[in-house]
Biotite code that builds the C-alpha atoms (Angstrom):
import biotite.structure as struc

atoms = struc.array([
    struc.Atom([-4.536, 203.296, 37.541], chain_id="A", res_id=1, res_name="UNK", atom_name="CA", element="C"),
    struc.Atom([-2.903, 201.019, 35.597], chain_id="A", res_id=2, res_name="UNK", atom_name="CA", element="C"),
    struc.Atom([1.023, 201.888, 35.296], chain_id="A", res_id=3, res_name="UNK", atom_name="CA", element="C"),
    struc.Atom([1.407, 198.677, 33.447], chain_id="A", res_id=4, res_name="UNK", atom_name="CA", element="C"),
    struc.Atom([1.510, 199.821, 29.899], chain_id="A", res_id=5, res_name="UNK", atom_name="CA", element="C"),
    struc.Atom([-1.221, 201.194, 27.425], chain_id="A", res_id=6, res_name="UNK", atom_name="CA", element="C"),
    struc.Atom([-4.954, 201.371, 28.651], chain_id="A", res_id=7, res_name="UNK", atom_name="CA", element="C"),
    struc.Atom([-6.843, 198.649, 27.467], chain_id="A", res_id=8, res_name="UNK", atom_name="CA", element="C"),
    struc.Atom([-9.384, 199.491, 24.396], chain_id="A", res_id=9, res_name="UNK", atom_name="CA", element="C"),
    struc.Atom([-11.751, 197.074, 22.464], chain_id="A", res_id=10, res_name="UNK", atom_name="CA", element="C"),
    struc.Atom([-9.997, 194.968, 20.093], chain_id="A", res_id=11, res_name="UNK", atom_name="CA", element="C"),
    struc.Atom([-6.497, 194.704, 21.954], chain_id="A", res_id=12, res_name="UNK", atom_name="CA", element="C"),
    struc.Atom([-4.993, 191.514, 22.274], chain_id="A", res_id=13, res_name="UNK", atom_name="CA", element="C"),
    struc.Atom([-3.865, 190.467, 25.999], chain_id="A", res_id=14, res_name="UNK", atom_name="CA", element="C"),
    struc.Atom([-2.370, 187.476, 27.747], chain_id="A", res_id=15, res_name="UNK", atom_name="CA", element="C"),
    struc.Atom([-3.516, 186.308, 31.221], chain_id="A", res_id=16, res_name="UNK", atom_name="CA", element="C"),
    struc.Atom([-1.643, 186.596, 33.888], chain_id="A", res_id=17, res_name="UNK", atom_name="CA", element="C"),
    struc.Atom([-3.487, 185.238, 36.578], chain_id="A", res_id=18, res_name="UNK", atom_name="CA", element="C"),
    struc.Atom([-6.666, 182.419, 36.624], chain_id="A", res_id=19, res_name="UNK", atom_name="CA", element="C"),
    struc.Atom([-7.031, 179.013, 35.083], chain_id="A", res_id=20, res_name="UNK", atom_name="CA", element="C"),
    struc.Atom([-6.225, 180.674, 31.863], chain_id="A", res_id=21, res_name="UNK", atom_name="CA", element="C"),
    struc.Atom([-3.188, 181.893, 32.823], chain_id="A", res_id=22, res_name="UNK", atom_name="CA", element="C"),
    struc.Atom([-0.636, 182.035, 29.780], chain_id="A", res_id=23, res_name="UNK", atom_name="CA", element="C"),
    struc.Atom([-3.779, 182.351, 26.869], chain_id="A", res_id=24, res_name="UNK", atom_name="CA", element="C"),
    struc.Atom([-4.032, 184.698, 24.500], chain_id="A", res_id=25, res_name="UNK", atom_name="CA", element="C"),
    struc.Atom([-6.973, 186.697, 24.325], chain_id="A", res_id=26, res_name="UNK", atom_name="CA", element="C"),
    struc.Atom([-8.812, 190.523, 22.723], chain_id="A", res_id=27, res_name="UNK", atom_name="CA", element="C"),
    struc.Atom([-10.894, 192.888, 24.802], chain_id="A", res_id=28, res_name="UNK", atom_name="CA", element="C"),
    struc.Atom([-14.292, 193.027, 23.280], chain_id="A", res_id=29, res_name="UNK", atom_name="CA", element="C"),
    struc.Atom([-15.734, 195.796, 25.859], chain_id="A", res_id=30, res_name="UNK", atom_name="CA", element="C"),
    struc.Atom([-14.142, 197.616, 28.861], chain_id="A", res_id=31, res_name="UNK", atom_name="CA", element="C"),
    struc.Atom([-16.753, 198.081, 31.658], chain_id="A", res_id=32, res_name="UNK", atom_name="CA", element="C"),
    struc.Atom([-15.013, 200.194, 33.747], chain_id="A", res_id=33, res_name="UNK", atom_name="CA", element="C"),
    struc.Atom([-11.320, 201.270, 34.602], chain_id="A", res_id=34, res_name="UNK", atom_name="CA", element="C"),
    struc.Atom([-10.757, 198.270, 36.550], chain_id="A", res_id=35, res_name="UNK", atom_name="CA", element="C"),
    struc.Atom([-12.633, 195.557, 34.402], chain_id="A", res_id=36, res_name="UNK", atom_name="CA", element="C"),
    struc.Atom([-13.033, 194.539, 31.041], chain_id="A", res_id=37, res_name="UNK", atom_name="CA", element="C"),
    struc.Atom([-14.688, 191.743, 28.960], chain_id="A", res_id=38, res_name="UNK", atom_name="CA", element="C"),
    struc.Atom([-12.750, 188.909, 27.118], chain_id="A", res_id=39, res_name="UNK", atom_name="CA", element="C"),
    struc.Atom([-12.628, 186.151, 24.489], chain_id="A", res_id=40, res_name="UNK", atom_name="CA", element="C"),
    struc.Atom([-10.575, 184.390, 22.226], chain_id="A", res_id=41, res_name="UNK", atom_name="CA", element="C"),
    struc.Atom([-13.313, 183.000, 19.886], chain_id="A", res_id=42, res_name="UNK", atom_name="CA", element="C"),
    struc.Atom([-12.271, 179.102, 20.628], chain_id="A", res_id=43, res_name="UNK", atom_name="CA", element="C"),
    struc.Atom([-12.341, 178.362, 23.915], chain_id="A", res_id=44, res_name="UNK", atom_name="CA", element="C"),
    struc.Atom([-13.848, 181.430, 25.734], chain_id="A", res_id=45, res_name="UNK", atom_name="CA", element="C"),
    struc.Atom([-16.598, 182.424, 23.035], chain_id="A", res_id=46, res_name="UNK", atom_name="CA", element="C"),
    struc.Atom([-18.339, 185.996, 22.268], chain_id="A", res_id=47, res_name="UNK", atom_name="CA", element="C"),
    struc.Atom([-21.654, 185.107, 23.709], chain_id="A", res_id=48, res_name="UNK", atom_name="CA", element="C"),
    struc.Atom([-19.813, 183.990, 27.045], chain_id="A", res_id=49, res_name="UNK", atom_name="CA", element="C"),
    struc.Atom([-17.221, 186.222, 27.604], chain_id="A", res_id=50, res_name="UNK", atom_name="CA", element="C"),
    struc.Atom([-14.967, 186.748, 30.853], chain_id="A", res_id=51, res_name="UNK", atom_name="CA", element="C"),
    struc.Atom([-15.316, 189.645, 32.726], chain_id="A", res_id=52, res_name="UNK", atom_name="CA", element="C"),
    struc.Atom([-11.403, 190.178, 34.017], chain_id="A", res_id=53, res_name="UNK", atom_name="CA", element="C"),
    struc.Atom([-9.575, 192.564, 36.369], chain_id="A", res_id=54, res_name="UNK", atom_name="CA", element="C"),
    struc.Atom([-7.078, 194.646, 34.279], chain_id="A", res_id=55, res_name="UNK", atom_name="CA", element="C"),
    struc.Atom([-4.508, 193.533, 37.152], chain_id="A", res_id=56, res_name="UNK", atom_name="CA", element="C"),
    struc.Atom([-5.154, 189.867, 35.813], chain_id="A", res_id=57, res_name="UNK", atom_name="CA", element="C"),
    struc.Atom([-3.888, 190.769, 32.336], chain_id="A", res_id=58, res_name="UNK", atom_name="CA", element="C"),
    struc.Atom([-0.754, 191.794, 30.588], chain_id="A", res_id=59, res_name="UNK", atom_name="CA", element="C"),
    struc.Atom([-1.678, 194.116, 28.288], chain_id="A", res_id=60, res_name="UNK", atom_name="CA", element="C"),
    struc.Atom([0.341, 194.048, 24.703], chain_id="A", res_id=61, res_name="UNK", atom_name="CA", element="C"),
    struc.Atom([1.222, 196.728, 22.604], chain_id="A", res_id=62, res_name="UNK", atom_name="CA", element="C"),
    struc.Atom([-1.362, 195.263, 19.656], chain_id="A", res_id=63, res_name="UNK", atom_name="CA", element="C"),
    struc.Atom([-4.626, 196.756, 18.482], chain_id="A", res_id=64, res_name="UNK", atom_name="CA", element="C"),
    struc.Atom([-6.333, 193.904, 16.374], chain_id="A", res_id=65, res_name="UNK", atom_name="CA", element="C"),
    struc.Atom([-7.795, 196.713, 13.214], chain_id="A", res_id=66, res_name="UNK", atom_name="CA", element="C"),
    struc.Atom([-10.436, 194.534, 12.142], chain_id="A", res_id=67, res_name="UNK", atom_name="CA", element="C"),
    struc.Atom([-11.911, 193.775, 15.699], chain_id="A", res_id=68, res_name="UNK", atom_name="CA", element="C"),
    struc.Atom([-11.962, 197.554, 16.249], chain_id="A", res_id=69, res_name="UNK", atom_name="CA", element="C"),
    struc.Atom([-13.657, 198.167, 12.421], chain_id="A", res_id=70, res_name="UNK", atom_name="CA", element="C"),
    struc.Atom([-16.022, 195.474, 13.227], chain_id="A", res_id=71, res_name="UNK", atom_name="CA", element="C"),
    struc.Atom([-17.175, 197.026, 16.121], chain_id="A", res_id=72, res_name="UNK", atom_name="CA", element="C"),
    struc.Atom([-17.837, 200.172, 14.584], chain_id="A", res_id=73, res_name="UNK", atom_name="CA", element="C"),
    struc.Atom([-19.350, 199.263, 11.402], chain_id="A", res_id=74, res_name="UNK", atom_name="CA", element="C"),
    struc.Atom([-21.578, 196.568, 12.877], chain_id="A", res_id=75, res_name="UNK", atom_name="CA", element="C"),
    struc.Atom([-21.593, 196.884, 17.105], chain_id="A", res_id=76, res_name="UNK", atom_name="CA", element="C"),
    struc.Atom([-20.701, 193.379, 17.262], chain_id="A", res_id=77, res_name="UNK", atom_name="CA", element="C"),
    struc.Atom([-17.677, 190.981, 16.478], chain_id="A", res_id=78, res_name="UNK", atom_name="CA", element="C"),
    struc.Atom([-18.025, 187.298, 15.414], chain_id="A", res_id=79, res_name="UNK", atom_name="CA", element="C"),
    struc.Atom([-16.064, 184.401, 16.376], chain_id="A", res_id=80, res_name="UNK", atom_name="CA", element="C"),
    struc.Atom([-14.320, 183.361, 13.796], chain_id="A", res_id=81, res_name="UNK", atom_name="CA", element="C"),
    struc.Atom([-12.965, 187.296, 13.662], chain_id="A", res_id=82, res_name="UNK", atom_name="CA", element="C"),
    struc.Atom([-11.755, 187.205, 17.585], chain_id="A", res_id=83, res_name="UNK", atom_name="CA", element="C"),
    struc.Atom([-10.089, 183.456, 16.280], chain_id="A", res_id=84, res_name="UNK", atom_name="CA", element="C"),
    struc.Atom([-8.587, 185.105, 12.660], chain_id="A", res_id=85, res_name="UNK", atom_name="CA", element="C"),
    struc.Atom([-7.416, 188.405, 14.648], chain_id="A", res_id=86, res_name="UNK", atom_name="CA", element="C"),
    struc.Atom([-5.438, 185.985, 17.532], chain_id="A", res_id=87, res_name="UNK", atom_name="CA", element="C"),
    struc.Atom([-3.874, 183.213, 14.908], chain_id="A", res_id=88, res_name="UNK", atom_name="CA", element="C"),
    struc.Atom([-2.504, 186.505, 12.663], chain_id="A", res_id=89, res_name="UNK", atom_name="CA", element="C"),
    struc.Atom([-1.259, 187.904, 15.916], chain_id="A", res_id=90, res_name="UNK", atom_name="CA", element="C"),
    struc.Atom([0.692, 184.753, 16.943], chain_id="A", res_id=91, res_name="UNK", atom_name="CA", element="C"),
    struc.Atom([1.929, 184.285, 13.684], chain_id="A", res_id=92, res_name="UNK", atom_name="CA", element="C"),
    struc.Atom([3.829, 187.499, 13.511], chain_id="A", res_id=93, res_name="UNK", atom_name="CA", element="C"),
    struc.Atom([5.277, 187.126, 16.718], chain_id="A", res_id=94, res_name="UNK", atom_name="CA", element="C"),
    struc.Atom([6.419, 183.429, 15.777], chain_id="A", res_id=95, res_name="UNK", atom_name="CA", element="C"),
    struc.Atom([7.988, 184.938, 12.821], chain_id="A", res_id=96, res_name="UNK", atom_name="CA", element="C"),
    struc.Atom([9.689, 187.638, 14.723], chain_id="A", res_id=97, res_name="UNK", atom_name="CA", element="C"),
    struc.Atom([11.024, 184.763, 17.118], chain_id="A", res_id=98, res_name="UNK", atom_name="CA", element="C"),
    struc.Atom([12.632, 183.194, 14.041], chain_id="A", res_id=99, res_name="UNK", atom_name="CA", element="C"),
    struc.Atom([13.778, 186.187, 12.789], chain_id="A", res_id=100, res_name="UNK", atom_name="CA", element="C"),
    struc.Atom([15.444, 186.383, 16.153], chain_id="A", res_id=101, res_name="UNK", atom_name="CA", element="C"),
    struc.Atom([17.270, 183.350, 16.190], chain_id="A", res_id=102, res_name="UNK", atom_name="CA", element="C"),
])
């Protein structure tokens, strides 16, 4: 119940809203339920410990990260250095359309 935006799927990028994290970037790498869903960013929050988060506590964007979603399906798992790549291309483009902007 969510009338936020788009319902969260693996391998879409979100920034926290609420938490110590609060202002991060980071992707969904598995929703649990409709309420809850797991996250990292690769750096600081890490595949192998990642943050189970109330879908109230995030804003989610309007950005499916392809290769998270491909490596999921091809493999069943995600590395890293993939959440990391898929966040810093992400954040580029939006830094570019903030310039563009100006």
């Amino acid at each position: 119940m969510n009338d936020s935006g788009p319902s969260p799927g693996i391998g879409q990028i979100v920034q926290i809203k609420k938490g110590r994290d609060a202002g991060m970037y980071a992707l969904i790498i598995e929703v649990i339920n409709d309420r809850y869903v797991l996250i990292a960013d690769g750096d600081k929050r890490k595949i192998d410990r990642a943050k189970k988060k109330n879908i109230n506590h995030l804003e989610l964007l309007n950005y499916m990260a392809p290769e998270i979603r491909i490596s999921f399906e091809e493999t069943g798992r995600v590395t890293n250095g993939k959440l990391r790549y898929a966040l810093s291309g992400f954040l580029e483009q939006q830094l570019d359309l903030l310039k563009e902007g100006e």
